[in-house]
C-alpha positions as CSV (number, residue, x, y, z in Angstrom):
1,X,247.3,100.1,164.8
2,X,249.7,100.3,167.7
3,X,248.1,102.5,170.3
4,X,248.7,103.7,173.9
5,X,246.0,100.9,175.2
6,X,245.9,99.3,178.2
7,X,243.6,96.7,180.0
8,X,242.2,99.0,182.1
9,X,241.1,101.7,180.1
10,X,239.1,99.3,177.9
11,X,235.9,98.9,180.2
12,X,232.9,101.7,179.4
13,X,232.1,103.3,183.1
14,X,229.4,105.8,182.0
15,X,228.1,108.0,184.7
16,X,224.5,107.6,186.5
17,X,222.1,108.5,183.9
18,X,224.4,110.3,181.7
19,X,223.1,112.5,178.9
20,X,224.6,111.5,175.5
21,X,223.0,114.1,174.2
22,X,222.6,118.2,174.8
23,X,220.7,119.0,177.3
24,X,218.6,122.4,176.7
25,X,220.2,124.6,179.6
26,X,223.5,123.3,178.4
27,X,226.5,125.5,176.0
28,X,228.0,123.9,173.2
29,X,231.4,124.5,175.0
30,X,230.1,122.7,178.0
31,X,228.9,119.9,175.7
32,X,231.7,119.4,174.4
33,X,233.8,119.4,177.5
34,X,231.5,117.4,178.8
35,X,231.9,114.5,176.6
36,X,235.7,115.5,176.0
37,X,236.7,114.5,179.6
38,X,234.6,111.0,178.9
39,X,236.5,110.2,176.2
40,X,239.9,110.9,176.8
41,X,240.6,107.6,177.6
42,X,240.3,104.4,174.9
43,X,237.2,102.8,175.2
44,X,236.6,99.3,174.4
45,X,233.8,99.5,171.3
46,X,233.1,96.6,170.0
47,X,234.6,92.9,169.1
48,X,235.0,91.1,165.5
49,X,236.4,88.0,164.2
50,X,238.5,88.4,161.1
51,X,237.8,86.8,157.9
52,X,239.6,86.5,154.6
53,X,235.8,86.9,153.0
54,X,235.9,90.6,153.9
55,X,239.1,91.5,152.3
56,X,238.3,93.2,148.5
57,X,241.5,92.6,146.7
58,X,240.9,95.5,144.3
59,X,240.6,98.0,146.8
60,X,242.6,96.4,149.4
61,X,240.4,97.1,151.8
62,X,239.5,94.6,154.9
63,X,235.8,95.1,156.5
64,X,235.5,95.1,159.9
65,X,232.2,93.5,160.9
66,X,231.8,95.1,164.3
67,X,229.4,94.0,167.1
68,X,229.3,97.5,168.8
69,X,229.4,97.5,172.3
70,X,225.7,98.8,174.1
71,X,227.1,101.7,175.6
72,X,228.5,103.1,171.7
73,X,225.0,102.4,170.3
74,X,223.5,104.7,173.1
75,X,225.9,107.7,170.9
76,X,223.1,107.1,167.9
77,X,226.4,107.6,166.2
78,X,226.1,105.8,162.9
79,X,229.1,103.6,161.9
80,X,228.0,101.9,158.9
81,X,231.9,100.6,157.1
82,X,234.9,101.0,159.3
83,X,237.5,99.2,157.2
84,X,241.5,99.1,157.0
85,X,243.7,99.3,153.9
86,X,246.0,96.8,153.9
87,X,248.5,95.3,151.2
88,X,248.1,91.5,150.7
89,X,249.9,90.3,152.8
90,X,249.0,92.0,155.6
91,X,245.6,90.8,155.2
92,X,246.8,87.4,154.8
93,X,248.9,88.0,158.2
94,X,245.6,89.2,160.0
95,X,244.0,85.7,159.2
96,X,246.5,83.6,160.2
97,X,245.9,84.3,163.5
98,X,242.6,83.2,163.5
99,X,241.6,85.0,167.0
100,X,238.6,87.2,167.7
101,X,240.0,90.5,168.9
102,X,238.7,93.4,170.7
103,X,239.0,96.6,168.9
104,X,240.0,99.5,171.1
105,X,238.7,102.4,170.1
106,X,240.1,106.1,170.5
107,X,237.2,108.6,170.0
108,X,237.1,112.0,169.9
109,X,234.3,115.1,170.1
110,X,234.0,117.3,167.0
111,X,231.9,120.5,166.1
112,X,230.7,121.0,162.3
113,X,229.1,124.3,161.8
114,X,225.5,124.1,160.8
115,X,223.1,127.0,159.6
116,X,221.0,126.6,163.0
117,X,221.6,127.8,166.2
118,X,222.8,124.3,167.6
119,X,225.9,123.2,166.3
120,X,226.2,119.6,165.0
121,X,228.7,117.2,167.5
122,X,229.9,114.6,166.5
123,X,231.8,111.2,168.0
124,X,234.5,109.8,165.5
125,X,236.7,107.2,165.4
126,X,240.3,108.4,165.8
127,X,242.0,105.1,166.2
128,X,241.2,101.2,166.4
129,X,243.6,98.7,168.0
130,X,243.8,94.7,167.7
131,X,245.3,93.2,171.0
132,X,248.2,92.0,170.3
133,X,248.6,93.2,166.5
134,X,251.9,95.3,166.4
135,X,252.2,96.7,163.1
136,X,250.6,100.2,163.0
137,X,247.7,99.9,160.3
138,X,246.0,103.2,158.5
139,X,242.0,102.7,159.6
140,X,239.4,104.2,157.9
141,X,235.9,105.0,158.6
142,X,233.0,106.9,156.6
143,X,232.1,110.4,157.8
144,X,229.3,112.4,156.8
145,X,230.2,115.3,154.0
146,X,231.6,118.3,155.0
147,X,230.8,122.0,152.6
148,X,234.4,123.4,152.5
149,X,233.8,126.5,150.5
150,X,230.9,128.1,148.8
151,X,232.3,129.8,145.2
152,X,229.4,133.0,144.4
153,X,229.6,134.7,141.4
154,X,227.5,133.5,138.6
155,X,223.9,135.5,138.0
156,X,222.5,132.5,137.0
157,X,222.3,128.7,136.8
158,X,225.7,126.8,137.5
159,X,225.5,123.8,134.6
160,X,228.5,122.5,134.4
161,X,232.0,122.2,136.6
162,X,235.3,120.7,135.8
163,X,238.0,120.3,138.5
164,X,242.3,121.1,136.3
165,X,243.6,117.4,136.0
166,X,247.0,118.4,136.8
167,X,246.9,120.9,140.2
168,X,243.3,119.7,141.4
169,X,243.4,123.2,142.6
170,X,241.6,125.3,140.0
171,X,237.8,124.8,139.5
172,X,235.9,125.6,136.0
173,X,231.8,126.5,136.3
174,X,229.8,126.9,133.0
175,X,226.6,129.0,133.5
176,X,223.1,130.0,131.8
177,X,224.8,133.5,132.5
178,X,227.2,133.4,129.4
179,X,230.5,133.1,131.2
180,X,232.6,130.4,132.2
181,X,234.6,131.7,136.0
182,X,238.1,129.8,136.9
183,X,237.9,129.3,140.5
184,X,241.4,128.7,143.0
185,X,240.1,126.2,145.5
186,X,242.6,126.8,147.7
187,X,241.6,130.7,148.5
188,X,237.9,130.4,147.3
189,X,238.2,133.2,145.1
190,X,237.3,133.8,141.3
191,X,240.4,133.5,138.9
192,X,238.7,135.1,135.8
193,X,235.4,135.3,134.0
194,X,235.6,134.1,130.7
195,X,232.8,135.3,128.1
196,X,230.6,133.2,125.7
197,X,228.5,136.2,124.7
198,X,225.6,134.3,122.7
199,X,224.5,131.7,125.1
200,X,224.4,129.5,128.3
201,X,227.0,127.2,128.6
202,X,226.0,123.2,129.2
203,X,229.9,122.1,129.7
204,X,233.2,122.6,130.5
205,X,236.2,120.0,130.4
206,X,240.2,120.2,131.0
207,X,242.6,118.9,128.7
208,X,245.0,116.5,130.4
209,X,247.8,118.7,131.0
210,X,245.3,121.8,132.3
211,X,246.3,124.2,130.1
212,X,243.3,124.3,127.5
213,X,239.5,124.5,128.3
214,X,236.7,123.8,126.3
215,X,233.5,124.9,126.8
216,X,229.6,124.5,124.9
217,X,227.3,126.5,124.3
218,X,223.7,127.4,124.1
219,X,224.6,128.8,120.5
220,X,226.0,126.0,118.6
221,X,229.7,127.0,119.6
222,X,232.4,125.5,121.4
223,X,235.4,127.5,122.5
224,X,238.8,126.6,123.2
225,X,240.4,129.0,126.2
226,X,243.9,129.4,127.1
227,X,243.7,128.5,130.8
228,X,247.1,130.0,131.7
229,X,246.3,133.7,129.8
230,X,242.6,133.5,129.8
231,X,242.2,134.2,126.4
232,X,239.8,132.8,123.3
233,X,242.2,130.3,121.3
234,X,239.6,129.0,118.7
235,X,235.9,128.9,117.8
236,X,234.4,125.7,117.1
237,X,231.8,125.8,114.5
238,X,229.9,122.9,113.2
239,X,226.6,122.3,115.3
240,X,223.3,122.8,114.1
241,X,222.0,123.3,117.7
242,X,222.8,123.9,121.3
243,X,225.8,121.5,122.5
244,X,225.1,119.6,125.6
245,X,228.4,117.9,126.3
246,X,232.3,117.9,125.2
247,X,235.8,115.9,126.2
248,X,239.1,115.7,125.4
249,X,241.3,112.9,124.2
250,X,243.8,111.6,126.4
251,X,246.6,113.2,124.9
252,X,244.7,116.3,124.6
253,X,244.9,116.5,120.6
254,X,241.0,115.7,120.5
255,X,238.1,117.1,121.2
256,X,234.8,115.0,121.2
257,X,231.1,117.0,121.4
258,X,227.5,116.1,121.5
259,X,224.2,117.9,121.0
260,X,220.6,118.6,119.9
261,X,221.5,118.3,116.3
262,X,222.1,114.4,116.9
263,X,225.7,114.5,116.0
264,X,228.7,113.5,117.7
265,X,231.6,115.4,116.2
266,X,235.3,115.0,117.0
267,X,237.7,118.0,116.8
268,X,241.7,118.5,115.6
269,X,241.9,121.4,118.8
270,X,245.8,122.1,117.7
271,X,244.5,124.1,114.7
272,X,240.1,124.1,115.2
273,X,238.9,121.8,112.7
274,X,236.7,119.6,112.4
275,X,237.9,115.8,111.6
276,X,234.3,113.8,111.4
277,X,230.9,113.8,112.1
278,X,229.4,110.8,113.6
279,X,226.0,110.2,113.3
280,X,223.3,107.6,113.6
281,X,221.7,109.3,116.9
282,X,218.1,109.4,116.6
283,X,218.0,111.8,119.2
284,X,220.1,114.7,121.6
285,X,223.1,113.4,122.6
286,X,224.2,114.4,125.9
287,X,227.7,112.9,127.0
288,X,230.7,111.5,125.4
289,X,233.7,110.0,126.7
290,X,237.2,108.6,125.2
291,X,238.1,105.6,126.5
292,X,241.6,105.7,128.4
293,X,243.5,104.7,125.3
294,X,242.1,106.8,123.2
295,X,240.9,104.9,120.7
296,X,237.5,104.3,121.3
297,X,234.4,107.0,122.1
298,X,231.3,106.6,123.8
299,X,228.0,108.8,123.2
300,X,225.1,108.6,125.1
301,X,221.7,109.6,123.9
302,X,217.9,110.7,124.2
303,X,217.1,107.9,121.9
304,X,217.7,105.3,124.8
305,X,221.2,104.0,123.1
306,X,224.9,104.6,124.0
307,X,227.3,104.3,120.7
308,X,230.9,103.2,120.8
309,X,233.1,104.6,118.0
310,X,236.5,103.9,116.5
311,X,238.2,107.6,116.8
312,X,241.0,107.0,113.8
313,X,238.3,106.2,111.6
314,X,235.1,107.9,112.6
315,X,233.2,104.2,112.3
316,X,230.3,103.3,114.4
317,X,231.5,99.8,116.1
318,X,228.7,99.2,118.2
319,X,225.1,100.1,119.4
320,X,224.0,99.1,123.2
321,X,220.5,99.4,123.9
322,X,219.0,100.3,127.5
């Protein structure tokens, strides 16, 4: 990545004994300013000699093996992967020049809130530089998980969530409460509460499109909800037993389920029938899956076995054993 680097901002000059971490006396804001003002100049890190080896082709992701410089490891600032996504030929361009370069290193102070009275700091990586590379490359580096929102509601166990394929913005939750809530991500708040009335509910899953929501129950049932009015569309019955998992097709026409009962049943959810019951299970099923083409289904089971079906005809077409 092209940066504003220069030869002499590249040498570490720490100050006499300074304090990498915060002292007792000191305020988070005077932590922070503290190692602010060290850091706002580029810092050489740490050195690594590129190699084709460390380029994954299906991820297009090159590995930077870093020797860290002493003075970064004093941070105890954790950088296990720092990698860059490149296309191809990029990567191939990067080898060519068959140099060890110094990676320059941009870093920068940030606060994470934490539930104690001292906040969290902490030193990222905001931009890595290869003398005399002058193509600006994207660089990438893990970071340790951030809680963005906390969604309250339920009055009892959470089971199940299920993220709307198409927006990404709307969360489902399925809970031993009865109801199934429709989240918006974006403002944190509850869209609707949608009622099961007989049992918990185990699972909840999208149809493609993100209109339609299916959810099982406690009591045998499976409902189909209208996701943009909220409302009950169809009842599925058929299950001897509580039903432990459920997915749609790709094109959204099917519905596959799984439970106690030892069935695997697939679903017509345009008008709530059922199409087949699958069985040879010796014992609960708890998830199933379509494969991406639709054609084949997966169920995995208590009895230590995951089954693959055909889906046109029903037919068990293999057993794998754990």
């Amino acid at each position: 990545m092209k940066g504003e680097f220069s030869e002499q901002s590249t040498t570490a000059i720490l100050p006499h004994n300074f304090l990498f971490g915060r002292d007792p006396f000191e305020t988070t804001e005077e932590f922070k300013a503290r190692l602010s003002n060290l850091f706002q100049h580029p810092l050489l890190a740490g050195q690594t000699i590129l190699s084709k080896e460390w380029y994954d082709i299906q991820t297009q992701r090159f590995y930077l093996h870093i020797q860290w410089e002493m003075w970064f490891k004093q941070l105890h600032f954790e950088i296990n992967k720092v990698y860059l996504v490149l296309e191809r030929h990029q990567a191939q361009y990067l080898y060519e020049l068959g140099l060890s370069y110094p990676v320059y290193v941009r870093l920068r102070v940030v606060e994470r809130p934490h539930e104690t009275w001292q906040p969290d700091v902490i030193i990222g990586i905001e931009a890595i530089e290869f003398k005399g590379i002058e193509a600006e490359l994207p660089v990438f580096h893990h970071t340790p998980p951030q809680l963005l929102c906390s969604l309250q509601g339920h009055g009892n166990w959470a089971r199940a969530v299920a993220f709307q394929y198409q927006a990404g913005m709307m969360l489902a939750s399925g809970s031993e409460d009865r109801t199934v809530k429709l989240w918006n991500l974006g403002s944190g708040q509850e869209i609707s509460t949608l009622q099961h009335q007989e049992g918990g509910v185990n699972a909840v899953a999208f149809n493609h499109d993100g209109t339609r929501l299916a959810s099982a129950s406690n009591d045998t049932t499976i409902k189909i909800w209208d996701v943009v009015n909220h409302h009950l569309v169809f009842t599925l019955y058929g299950h001897r037993h509580t039903v432990f998992s459920v997915a749609f097709s790709p094109d959204s026409r099917l519905l596959a389920s799984g439970g106690v009962d030892h069935t695997v049943r697939l679903w017509d959810v345009n008008v709530g029938r059922e199409l087949f019951t699958l069985q040879g299970h010796t014992g609960w099923v708890f998830s199933v899956a379509f494969s991406p083409d639709g054609r084949f289904l997966a169920s995995g089971s208590q009895d230590k076995t995951v089954k693959l079906w055909e889906v046109c005809s029903g037919q068990e077409l293999t057993t794998l054993l754990a």
